[in-house]
C-alpha positions as CSV (number, residue, x, y, z in Angstrom):
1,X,-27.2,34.7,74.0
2,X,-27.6,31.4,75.5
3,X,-25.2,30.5,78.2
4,X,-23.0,27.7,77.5
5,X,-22.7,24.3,79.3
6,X,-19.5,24.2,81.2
7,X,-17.5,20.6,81.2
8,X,-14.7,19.9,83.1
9,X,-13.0,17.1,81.3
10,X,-10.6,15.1,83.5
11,X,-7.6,13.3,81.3
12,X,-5.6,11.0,83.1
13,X,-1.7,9.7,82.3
14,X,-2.7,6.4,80.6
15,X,-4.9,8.1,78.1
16,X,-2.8,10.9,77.1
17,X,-0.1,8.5,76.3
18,X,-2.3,6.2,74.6
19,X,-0.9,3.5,77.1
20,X,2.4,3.7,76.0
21,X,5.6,5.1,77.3
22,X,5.7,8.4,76.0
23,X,2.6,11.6,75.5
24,X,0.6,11.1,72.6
25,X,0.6,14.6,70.7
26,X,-2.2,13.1,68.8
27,X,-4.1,12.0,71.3
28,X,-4.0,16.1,72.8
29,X,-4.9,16.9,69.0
30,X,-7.9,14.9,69.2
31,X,-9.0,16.4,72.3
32,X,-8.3,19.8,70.9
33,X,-10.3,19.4,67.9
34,X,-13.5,18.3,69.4
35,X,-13.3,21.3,71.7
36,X,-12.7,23.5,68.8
37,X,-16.0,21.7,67.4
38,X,-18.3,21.7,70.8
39,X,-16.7,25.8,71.6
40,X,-20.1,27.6,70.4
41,X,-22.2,25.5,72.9
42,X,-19.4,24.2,75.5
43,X,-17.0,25.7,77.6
44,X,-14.1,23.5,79.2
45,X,-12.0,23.3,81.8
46,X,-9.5,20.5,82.2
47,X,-7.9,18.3,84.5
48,X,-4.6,17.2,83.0
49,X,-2.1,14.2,84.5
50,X,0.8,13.6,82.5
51,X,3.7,15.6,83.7
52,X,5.6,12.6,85.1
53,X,4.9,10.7,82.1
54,X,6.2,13.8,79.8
55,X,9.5,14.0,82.0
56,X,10.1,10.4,81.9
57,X,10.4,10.1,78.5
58,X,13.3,12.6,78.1
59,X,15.2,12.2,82.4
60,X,16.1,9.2,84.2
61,X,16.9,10.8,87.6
62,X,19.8,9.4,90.2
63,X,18.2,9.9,93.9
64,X,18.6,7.9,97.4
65,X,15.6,10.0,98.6
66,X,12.3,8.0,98.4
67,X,10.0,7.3,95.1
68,X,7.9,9.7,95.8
69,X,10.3,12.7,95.9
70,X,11.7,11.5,92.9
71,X,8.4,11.9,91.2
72,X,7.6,15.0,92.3
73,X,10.7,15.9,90.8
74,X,9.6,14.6,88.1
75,X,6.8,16.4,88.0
76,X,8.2,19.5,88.3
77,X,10.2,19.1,85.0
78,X,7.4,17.5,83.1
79,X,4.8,19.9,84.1
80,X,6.0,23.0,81.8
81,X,6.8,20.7,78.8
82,X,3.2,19.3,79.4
83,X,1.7,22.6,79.4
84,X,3.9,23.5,76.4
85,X,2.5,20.9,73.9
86,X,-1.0,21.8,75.3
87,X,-0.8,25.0,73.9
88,X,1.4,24.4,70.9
89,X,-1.9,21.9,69.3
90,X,-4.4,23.9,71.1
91,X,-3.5,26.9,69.2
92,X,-3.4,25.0,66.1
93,X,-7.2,24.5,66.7
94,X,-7.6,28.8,68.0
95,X,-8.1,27.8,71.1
96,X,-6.3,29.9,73.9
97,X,-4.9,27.9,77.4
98,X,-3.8,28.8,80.7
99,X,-2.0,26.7,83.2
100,X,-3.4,26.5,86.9
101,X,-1.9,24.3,90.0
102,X,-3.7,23.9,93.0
103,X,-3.4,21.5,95.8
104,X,-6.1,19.6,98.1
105,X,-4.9,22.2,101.0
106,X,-6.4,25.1,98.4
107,X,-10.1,23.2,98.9
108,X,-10.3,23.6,102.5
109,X,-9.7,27.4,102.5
110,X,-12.5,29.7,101.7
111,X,-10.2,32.4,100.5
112,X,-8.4,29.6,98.3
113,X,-11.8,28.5,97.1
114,X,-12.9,32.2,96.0
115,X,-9.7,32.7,94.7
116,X,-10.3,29.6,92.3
117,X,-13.8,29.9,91.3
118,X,-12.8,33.9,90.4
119,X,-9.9,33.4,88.4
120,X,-11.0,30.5,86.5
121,X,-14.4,32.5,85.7
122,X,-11.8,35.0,84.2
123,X,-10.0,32.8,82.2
124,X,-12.8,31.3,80.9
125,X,-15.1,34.0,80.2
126,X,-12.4,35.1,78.1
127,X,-11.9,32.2,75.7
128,X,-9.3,30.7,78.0
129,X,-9.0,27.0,78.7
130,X,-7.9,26.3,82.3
131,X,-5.5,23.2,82.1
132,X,-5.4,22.2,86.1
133,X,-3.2,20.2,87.5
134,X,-1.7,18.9,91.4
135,X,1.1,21.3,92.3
136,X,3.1,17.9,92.6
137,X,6.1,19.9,93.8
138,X,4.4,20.8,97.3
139,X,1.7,17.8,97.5
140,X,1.2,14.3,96.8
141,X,-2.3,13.0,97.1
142,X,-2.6,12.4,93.7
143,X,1.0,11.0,93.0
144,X,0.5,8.3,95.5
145,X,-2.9,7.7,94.4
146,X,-5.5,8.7,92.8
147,X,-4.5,10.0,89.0
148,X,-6.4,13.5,89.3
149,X,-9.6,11.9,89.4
150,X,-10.5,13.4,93.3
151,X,-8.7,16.6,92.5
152,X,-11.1,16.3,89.2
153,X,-14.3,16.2,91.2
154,X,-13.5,18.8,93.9
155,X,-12.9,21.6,90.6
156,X,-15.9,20.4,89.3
157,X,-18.2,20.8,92.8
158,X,-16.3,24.1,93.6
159,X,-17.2,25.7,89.7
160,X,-20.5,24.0,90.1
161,X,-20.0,22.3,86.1
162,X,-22.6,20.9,84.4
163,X,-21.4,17.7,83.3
164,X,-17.5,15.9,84.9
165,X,-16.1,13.7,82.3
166,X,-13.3,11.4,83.1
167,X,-11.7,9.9,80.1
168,X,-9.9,6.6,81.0
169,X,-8.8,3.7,79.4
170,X,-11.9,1.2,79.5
171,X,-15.8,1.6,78.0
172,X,-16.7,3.2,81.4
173,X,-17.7,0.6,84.3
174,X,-18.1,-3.0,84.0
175,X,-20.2,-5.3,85.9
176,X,-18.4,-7.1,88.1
177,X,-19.8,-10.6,86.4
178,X,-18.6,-9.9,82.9
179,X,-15.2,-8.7,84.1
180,X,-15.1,-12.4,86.2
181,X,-16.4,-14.3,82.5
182,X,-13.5,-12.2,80.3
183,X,-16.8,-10.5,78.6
184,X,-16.0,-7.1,79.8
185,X,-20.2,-5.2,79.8
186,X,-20.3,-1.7,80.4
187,X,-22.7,-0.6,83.1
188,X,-23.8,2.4,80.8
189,X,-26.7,3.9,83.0
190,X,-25.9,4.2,86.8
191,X,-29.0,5.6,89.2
192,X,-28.7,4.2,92.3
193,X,-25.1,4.5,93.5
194,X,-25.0,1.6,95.9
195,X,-25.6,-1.1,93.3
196,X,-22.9,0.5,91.6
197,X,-20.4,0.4,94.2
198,X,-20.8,-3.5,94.7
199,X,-19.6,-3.8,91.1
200,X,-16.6,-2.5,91.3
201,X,-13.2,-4.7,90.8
202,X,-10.2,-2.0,91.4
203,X,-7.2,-2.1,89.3
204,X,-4.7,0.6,88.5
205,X,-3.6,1.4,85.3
206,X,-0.1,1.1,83.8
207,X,1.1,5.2,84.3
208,X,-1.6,6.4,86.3
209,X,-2.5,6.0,90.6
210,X,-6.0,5.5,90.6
211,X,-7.8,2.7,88.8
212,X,-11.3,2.5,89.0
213,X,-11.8,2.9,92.6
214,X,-10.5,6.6,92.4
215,X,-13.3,7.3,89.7
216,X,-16.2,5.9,91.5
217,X,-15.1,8.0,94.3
218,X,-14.6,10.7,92.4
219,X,-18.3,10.5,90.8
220,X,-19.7,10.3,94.7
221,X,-18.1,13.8,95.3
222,X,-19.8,15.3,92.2
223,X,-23.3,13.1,92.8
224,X,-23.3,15.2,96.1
225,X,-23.7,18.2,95.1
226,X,-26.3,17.3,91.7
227,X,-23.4,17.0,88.8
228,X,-23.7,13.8,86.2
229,X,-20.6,11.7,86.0
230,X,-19.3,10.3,82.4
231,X,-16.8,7.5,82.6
232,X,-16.2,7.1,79.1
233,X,-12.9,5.7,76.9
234,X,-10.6,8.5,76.3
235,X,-8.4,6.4,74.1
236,X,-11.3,6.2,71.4
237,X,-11.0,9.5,68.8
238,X,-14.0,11.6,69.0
239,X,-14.5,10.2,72.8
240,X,-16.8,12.9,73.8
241,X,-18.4,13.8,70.6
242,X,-19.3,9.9,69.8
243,X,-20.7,9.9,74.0
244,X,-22.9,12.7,73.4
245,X,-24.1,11.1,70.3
246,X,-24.7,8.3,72.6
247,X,-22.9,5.8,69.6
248,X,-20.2,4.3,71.9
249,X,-20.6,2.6,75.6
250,X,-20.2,4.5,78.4
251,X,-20.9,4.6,82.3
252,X,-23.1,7.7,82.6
253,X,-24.0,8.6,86.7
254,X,-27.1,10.6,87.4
């Protein structure tokens, strides 16, 4: 048998709510059917935001304590109703899920890191689908900023994956001069990383922390250590299927 390719596919809040106020059960259906499709070649791993999001929709929460408390309270009531519509579509498609939360603390520890890379080898050597995700409750990196993409790219060094996607909300990266004309060009082939980091223009997205700083530094992480970077428009259907087919612009980092 060959082996497969392993992905890890990082989502982030604005496109699993189609950049609107509440999670998009299609949008999780869309990703779930072109795993389903990709399965006999592809194994996944993902990188889910979107608890705060889920909770939102549903809790309006009453706190003097400071924003960032109240989101990780948040978090921690969104996070199992995330989890829950994950597997309700996934299993609509047959595919099996698995939640797992880790914190930055868990990458600096080699007995965290062994205890990662073995149980996610578990789950998905048997047909499991790791759905990752900050452990919000205890840590707030990625609340504050960031979106998952950095937590994204240290999972994707530490299981050494063969390809990092991170779906967002534009056609990848765009050249700093189109962005400046209105005339938004993708920058779809990126080999030298320098010239890529004077073309960035930072700006966060409407649910999520990072913005397109977070996902060049994100790529950096995974370029040292020899994985390719896709920055591609998760809000497109068939947004990895149509960037493997190479029919849709896309910022793709050697």
């Amino acid at each position: 048998m060959q082996k497969k390719k392993r992905i890890l596919l990082k989502v982030g809040s604005n496109t699993l709510t189609k950049e609107t106020d509440n999670i998009s059960r299609g949008k999780i259906e869309d990703i779930a059917s072109q795993i389903a499709q990709l399965q006999d070649a592809y194994e996944f791993i993902i990188v889910s935001s979107g608890a705060i999001a889920v909770a939102k929709q549903f809790v309006k929460l009453e706190s003097k304590a400071d924003g960032v408390f109240v989101k990780q309270a948040l978090a921690s009531i969104g996070q199992p109703h995330l989890i829950r519509i994950y597997q309700e579509i996934f299993r609509e498609y047959g595919l099996l899920s698995s939640q797992c939360l880790l914190s930055y603390s868990d990458f600096e520890k080699k007995e965290s890191k062994t205890n990662i890379v073995n149980t996610i080898n578990v789950l998905v050597n048997n047909n499991y689908i790791p759905i990752i995700n900050e452990n919000d409750t205890v840590a707030t990196d990625e609340i504050q900023f960031g979106d998952n993409d950095k937590l994204g790219a240290l999972t994707a060094s530490l299981l050494e994956v063969d390809l990092f996607i991170i779906a967002t909300n534009t056609n990848g990266i765009y050249t700093k001069e189109s962005i400046e004309k209105r005339a938004p060009k993708t920058i779809e082939l990126v080999e030298d990383f320098e010239v890529l980091l004077n073309q960035v223009v930072n700006s966060k997205s409407t649910h999520g922390s990072g913005g397109m700083q977070s996902k060049i530094e994100a790529a950096a992480l995974t370029k040292k250590v020899n994985i390719e970077t896709w920055i591609v428009n998760g809000l497109e259907d068939n947004f990895i299927l149509n960037a493997m087919k190479n029919t849709v612009p896309f910022t793709r980092i050697k």
